[in-house]
mmCIF file as Biopython writes it, N, C-alpha, C and O atoms, coordinates in Angstrom:
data_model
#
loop_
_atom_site.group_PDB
_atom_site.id
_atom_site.type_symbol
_atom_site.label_atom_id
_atom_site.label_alt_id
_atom_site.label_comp_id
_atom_site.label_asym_id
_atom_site.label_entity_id
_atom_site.label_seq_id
_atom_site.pdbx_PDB_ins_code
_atom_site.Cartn_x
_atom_site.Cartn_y
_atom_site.Cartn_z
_atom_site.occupancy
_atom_site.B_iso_or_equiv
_atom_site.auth_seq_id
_atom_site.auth_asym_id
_atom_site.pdbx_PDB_model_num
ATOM 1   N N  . UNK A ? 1  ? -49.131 67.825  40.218 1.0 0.0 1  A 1 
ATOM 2   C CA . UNK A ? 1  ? -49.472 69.168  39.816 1.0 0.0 1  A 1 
ATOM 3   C C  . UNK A ? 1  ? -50.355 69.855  40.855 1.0 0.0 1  A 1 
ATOM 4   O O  . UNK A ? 1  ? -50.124 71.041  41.088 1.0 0.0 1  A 1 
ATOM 5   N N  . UNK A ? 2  ? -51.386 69.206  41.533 1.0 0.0 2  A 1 
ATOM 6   C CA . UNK A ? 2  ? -51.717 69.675  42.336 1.0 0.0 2  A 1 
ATOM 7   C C  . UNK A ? 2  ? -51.539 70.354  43.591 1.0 0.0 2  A 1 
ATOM 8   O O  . UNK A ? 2  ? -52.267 71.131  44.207 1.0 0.0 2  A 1 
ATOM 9   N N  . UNK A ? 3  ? -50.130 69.766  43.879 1.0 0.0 3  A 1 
ATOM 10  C CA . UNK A ? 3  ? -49.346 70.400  44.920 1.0 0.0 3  A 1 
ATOM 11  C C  . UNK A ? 3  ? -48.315 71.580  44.401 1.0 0.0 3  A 1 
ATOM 12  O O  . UNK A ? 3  ? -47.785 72.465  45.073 1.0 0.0 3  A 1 
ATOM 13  N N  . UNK A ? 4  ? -48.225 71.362  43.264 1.0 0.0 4  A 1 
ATOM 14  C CA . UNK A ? 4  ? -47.583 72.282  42.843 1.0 0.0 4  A 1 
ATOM 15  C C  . UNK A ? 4  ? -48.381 74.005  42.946 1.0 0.0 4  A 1 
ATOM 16  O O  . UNK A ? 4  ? -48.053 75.097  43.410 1.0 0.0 4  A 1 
ATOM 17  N N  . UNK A ? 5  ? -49.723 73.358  42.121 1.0 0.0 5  A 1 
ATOM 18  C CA . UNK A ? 5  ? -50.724 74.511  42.036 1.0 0.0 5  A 1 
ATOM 19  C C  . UNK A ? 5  ? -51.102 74.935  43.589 1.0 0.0 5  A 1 
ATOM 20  O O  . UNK A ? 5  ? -51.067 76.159  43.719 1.0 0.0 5  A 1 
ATOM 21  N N  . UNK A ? 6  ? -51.396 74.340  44.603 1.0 0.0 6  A 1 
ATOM 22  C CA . UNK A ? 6  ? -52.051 74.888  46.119 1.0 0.0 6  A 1 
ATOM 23  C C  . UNK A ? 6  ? -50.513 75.916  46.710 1.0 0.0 6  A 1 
ATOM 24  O O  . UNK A ? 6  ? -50.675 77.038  47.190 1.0 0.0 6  A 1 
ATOM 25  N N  . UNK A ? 7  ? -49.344 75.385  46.581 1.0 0.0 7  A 1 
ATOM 26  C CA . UNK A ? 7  ? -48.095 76.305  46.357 1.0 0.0 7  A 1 
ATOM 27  C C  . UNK A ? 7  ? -47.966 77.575  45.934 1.0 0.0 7  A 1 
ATOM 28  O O  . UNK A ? 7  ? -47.518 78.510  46.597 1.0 0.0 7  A 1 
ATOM 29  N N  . UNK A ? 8  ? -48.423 77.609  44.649 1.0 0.0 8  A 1 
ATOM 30  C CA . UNK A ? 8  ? -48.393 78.836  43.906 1.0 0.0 8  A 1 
ATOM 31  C C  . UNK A ? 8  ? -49.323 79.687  44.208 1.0 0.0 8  A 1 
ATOM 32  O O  . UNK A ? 8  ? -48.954 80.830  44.479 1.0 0.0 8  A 1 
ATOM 33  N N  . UNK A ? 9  ? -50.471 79.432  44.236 1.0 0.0 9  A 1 
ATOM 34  C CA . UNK A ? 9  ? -51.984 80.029  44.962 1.0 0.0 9  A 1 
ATOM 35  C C  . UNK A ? 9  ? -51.712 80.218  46.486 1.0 0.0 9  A 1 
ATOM 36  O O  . UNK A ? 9  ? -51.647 81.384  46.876 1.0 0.0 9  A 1 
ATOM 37  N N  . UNK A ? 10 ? -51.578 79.417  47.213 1.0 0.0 10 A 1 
ATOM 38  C CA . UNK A ? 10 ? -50.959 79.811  48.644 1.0 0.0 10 A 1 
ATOM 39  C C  . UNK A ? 10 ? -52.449 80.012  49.444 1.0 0.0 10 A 1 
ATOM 40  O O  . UNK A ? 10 ? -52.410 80.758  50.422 1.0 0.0 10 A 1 
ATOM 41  N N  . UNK A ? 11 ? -53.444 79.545  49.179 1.0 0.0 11 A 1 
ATOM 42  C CA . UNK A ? 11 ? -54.317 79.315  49.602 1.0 0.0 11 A 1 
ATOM 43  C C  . UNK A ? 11 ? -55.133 77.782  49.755 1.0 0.0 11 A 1 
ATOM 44  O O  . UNK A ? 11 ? -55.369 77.079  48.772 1.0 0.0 11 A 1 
ATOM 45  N N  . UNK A ? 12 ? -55.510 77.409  51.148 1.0 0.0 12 A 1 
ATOM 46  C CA . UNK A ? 12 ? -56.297 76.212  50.931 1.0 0.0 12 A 1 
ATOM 47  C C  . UNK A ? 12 ? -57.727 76.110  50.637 1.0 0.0 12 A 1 
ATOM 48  O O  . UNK A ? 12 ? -58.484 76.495  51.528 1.0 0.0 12 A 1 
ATOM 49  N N  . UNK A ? 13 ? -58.161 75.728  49.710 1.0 0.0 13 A 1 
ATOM 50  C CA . UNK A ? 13 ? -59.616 75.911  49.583 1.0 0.0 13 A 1 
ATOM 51  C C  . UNK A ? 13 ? -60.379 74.439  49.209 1.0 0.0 13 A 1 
ATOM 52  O O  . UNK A ? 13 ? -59.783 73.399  49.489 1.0 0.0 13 A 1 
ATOM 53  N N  . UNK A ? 14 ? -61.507 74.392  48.668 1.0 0.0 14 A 1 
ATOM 54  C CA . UNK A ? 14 ? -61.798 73.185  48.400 1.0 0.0 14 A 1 
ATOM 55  C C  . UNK A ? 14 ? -62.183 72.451  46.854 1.0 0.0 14 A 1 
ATOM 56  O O  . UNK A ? 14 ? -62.710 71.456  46.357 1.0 0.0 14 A 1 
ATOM 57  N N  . UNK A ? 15 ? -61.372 73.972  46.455 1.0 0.0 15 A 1 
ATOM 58  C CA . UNK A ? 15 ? -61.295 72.867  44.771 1.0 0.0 15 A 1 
ATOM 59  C C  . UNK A ? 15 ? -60.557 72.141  44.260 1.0 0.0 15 A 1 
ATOM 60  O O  . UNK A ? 15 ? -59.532 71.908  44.901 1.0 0.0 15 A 1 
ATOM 61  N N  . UNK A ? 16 ? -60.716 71.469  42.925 1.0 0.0 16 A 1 
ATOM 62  C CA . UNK A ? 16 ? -60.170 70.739  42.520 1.0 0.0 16 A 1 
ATOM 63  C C  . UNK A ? 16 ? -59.407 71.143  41.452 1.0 0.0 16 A 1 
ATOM 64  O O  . UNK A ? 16 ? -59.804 72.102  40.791 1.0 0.0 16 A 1 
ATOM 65  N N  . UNK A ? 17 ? -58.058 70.409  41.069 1.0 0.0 17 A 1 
ATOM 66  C CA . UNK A ? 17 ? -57.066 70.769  39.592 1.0 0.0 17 A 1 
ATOM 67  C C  . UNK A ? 17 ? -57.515 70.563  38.883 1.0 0.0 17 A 1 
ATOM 68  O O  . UNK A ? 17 ? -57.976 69.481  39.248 1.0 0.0 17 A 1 
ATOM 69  N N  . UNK A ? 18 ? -58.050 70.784  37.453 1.0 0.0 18 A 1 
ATOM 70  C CA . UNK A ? 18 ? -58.850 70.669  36.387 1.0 0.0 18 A 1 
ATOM 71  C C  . UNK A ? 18 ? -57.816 70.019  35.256 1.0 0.0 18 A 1 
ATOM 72  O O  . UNK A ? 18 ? -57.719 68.852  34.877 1.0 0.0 18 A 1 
ATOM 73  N N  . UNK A ? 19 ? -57.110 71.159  34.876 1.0 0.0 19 A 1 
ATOM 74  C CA . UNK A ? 19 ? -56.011 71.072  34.197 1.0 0.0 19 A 1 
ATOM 75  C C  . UNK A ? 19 ? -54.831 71.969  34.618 1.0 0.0 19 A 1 
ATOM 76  O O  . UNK A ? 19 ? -54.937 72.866  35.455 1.0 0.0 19 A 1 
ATOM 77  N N  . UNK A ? 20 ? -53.399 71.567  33.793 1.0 0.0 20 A 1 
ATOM 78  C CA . UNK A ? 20 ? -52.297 72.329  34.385 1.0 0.0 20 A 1 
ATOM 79  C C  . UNK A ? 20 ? -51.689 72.210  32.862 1.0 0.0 20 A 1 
ATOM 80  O O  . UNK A ? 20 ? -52.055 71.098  32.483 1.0 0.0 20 A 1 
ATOM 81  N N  . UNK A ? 21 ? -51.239 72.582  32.236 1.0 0.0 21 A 1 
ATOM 82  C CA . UNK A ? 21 ? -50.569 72.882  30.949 1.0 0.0 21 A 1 
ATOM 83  C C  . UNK A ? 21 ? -49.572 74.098  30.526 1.0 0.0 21 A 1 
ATOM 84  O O  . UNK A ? 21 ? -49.725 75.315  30.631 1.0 0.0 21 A 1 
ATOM 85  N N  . UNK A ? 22 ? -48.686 73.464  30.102 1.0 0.0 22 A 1 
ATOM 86  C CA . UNK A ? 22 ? -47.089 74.674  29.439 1.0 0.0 22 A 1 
ATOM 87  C C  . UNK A ? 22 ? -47.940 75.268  28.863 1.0 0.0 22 A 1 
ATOM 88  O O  . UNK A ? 22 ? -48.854 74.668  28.297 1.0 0.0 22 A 1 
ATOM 89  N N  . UNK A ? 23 ? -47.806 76.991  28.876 1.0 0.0 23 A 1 
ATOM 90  C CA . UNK A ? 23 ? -47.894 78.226  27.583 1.0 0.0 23 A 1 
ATOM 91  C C  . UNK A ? 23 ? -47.842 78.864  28.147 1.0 0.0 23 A 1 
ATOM 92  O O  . UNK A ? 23 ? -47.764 78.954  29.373 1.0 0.0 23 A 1 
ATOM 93  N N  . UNK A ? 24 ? -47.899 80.025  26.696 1.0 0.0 24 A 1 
ATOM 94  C CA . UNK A ? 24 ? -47.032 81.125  26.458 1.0 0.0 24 A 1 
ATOM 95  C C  . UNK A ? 24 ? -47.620 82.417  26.500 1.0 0.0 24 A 1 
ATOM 96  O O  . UNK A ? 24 ? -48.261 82.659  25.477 1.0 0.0 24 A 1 
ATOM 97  N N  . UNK A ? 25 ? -47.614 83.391  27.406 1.0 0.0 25 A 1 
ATOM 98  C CA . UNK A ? 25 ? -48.372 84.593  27.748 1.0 0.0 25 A 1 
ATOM 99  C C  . UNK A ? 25 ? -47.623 85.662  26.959 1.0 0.0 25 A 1 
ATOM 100 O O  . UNK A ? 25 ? -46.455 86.025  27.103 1.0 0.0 25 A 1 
ATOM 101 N N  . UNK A ? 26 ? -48.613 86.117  26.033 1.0 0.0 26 A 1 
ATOM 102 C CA . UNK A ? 26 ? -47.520 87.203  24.988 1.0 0.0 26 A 1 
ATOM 103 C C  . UNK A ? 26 ? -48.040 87.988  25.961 1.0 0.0 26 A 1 
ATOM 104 O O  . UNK A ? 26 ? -48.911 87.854  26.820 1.0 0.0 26 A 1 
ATOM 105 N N  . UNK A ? 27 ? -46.796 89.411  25.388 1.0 0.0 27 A 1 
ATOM 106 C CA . UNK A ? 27 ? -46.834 90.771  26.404 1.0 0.0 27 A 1 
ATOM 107 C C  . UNK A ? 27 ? -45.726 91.457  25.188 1.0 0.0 27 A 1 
ATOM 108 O O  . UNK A ? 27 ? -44.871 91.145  24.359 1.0 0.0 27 A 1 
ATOM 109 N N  . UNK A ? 28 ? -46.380 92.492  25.720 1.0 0.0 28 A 1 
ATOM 110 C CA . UNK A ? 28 ? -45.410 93.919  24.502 1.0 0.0 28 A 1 
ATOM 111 C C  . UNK A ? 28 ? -43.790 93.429  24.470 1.0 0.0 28 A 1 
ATOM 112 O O  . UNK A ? 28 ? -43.150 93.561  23.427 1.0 0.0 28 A 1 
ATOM 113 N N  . UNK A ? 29 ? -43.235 92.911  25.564 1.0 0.0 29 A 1 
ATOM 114 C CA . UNK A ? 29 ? -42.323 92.652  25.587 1.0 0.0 29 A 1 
ATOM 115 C C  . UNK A ? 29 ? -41.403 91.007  25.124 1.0 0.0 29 A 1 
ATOM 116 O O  . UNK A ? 29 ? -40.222 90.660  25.102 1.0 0.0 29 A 1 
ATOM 117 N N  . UNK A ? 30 ? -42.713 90.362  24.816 1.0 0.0 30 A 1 
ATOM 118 C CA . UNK A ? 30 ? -42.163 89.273  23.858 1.0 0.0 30 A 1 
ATOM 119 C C  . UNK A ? 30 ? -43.010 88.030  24.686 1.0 0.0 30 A 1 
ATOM 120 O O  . UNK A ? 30 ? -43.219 88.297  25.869 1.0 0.0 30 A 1 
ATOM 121 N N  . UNK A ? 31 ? -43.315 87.238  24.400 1.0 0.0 31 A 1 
ATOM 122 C CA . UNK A ? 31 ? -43.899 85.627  24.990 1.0 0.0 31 A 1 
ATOM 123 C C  . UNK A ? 31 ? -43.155 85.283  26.288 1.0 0.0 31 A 1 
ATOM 124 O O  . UNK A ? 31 ? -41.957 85.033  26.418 1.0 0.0 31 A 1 
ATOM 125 N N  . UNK A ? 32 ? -44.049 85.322  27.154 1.0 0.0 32 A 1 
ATOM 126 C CA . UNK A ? 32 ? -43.480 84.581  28.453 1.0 0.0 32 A 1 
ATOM 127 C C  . UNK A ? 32 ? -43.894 82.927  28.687 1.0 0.0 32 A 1 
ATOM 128 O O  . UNK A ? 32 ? -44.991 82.456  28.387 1.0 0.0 32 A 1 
ATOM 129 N N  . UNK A ? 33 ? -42.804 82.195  29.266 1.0 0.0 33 A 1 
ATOM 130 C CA . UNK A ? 33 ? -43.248 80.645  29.239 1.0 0.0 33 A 1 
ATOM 131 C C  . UNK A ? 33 ? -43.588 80.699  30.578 1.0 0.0 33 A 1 
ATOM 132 O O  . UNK A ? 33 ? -43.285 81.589  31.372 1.0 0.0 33 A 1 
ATOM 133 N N  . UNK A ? 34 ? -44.492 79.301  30.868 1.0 0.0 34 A 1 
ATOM 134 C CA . UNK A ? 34 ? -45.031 79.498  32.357 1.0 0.0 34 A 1 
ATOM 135 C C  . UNK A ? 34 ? -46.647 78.288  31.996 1.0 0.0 34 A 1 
ATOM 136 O O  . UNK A ? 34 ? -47.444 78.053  31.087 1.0 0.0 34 A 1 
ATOM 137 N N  . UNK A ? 35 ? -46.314 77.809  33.538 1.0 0.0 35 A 1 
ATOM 138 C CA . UNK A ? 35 ? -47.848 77.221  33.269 1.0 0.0 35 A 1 
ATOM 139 C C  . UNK A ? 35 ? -49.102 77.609  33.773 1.0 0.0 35 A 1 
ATOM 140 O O  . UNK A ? 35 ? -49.286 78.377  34.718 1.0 0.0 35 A 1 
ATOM 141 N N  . UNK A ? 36 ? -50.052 76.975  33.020 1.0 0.0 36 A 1 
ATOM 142 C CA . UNK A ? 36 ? -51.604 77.673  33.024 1.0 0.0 36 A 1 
ATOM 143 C C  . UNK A ? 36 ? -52.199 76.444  33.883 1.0 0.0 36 A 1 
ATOM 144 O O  . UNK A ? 36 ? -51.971 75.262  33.629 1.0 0.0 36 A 1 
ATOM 145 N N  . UNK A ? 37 ? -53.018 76.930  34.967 1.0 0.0 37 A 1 
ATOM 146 C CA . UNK A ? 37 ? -53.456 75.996  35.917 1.0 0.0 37 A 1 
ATOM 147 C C  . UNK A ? 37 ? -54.655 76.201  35.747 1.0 0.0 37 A 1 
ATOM 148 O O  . UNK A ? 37 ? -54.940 77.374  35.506 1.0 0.0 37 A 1 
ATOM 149 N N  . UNK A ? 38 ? -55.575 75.398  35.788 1.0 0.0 38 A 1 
ATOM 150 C CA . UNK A ? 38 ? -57.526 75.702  35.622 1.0 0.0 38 A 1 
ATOM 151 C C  . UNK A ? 38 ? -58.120 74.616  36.821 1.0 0.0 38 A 1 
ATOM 152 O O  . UNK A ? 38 ? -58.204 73.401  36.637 1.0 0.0 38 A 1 
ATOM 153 N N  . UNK A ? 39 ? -58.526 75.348  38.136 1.0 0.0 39 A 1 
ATOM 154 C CA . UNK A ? 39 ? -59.307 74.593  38.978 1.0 0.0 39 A 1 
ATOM 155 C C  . UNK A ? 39 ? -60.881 74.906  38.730 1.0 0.0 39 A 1 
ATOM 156 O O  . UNK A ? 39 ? -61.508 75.624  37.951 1.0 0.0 39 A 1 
ATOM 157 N N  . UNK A ? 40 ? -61.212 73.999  39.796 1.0 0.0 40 A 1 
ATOM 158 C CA . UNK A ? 40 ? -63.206 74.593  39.890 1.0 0.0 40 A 1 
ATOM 159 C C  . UNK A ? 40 ? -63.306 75.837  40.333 1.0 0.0 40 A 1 
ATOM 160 O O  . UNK A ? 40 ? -64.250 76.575  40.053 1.0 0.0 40 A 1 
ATOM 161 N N  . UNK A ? 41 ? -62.335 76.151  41.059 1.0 0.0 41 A 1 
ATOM 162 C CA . UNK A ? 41 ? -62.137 77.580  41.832 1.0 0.0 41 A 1 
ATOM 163 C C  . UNK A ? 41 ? -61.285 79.065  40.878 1.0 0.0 41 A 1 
ATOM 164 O O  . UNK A ? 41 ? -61.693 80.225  40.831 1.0 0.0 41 A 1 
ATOM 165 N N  . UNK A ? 42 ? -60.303 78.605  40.364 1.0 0.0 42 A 1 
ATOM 166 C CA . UNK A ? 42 ? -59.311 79.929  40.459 1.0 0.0 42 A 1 
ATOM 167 C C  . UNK A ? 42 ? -58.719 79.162  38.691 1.0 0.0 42 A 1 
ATOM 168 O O  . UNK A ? 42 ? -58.917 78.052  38.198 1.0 0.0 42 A 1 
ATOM 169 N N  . UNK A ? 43 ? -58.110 80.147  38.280 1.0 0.0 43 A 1 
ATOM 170 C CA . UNK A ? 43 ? -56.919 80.183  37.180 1.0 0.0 43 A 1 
ATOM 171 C C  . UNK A ? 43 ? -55.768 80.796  37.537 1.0 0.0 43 A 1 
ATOM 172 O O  . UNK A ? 43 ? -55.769 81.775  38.283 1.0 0.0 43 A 1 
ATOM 173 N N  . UNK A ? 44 ? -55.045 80.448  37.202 1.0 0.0 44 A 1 
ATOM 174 C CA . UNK A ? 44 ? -53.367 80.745  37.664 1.0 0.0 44 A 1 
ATOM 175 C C  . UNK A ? 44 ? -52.282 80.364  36.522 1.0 0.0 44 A 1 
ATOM 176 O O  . UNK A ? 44 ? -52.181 79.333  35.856 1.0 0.0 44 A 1 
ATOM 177 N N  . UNK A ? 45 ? -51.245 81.941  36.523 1.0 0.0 45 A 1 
ATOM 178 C CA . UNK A ? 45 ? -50.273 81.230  35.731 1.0 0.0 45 A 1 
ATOM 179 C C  . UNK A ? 45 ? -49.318 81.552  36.358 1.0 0.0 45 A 1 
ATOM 180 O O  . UNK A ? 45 ? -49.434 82.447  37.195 1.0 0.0 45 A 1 
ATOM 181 N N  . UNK A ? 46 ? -47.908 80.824  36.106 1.0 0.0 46 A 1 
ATOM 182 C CA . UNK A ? 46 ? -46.758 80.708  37.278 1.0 0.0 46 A 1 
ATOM 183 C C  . UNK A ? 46 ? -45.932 80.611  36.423 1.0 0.0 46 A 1 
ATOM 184 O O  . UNK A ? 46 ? -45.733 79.546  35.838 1.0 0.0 46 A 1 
ATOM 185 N N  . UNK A ? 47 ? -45.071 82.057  36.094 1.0 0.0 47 A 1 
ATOM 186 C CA . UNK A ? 47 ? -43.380 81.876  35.506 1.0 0.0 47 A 1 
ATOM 187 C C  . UNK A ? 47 ? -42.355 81.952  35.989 1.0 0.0 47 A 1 
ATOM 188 O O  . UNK A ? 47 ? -42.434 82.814  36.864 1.0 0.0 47 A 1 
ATOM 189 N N  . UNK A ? 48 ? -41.356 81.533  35.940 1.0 0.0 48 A 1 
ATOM 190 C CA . UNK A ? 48 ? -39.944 82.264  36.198 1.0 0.0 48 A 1 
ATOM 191 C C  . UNK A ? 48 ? -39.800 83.518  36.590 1.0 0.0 48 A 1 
ATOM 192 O O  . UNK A ? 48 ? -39.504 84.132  37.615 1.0 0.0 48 A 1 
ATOM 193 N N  . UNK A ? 49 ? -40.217 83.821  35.024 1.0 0.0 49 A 1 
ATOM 194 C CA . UNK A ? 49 ? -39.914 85.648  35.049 1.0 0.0 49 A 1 
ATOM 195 C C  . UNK A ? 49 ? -40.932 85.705  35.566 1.0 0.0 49 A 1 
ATOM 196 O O  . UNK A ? 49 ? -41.929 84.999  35.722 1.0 0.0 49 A 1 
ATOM 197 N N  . UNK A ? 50 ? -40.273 87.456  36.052 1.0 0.0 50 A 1 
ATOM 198 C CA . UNK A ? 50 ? -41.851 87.964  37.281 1.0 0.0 50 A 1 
ATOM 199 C C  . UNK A ? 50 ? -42.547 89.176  36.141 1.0 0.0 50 A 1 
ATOM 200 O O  . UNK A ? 50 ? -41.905 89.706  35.234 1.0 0.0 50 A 1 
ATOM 201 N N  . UNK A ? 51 ? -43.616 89.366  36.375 1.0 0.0 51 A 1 
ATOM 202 C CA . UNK A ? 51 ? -44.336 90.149  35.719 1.0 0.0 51 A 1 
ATOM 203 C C  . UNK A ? 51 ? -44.659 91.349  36.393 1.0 0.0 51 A 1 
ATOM 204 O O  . UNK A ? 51 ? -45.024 91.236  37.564 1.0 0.0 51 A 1 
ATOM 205 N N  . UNK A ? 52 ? -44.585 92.745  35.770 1.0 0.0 52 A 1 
ATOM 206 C CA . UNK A ? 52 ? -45.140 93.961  36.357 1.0 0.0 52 A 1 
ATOM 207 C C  . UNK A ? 52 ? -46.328 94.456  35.525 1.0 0.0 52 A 1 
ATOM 208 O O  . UNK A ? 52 ? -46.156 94.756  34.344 1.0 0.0 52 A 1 
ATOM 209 N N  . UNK A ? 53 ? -47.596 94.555  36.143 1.0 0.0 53 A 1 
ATOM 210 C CA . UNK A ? 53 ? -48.355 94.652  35.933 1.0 0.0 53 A 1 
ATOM 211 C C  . UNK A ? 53 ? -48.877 96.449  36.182 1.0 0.0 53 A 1 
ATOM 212 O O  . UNK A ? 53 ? -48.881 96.862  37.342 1.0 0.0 53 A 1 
ATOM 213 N N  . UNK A ? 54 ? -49.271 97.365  35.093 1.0 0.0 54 A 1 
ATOM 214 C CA . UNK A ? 54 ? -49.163 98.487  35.701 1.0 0.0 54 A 1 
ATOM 215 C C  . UNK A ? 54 ? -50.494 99.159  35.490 1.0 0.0 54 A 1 
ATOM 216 O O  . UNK A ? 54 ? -50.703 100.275 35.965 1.0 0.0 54 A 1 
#
């Protein structure tokens, strides 16, 4: 998971993976699946679907 997470972030830094866990980000447009990453540093979630944020 950890390589997965430094991937998605696209940055090298010097924290550590905390946790990485499946869920579900509701949005007006219905629950998105995707995982939730928690380092010492950053939070991150990473889906499929892409999100527009406005």
């Amino acid at each position: 998971m950890q390589k997965i997470f430094k991937q998605i972030i696209k940055v090298e830094y010097p924290g550590e993976l905390l946790k990485a866990s499946r869920c579900y980000l509701s949005t007006t447009a219905g629950p998105i699946v995707g995982l939730l990453f928690v380092s010492t540093e950053k939070i991150a979630f990473c889906s499929e679907k892409s999100l527009t944020i406005y």
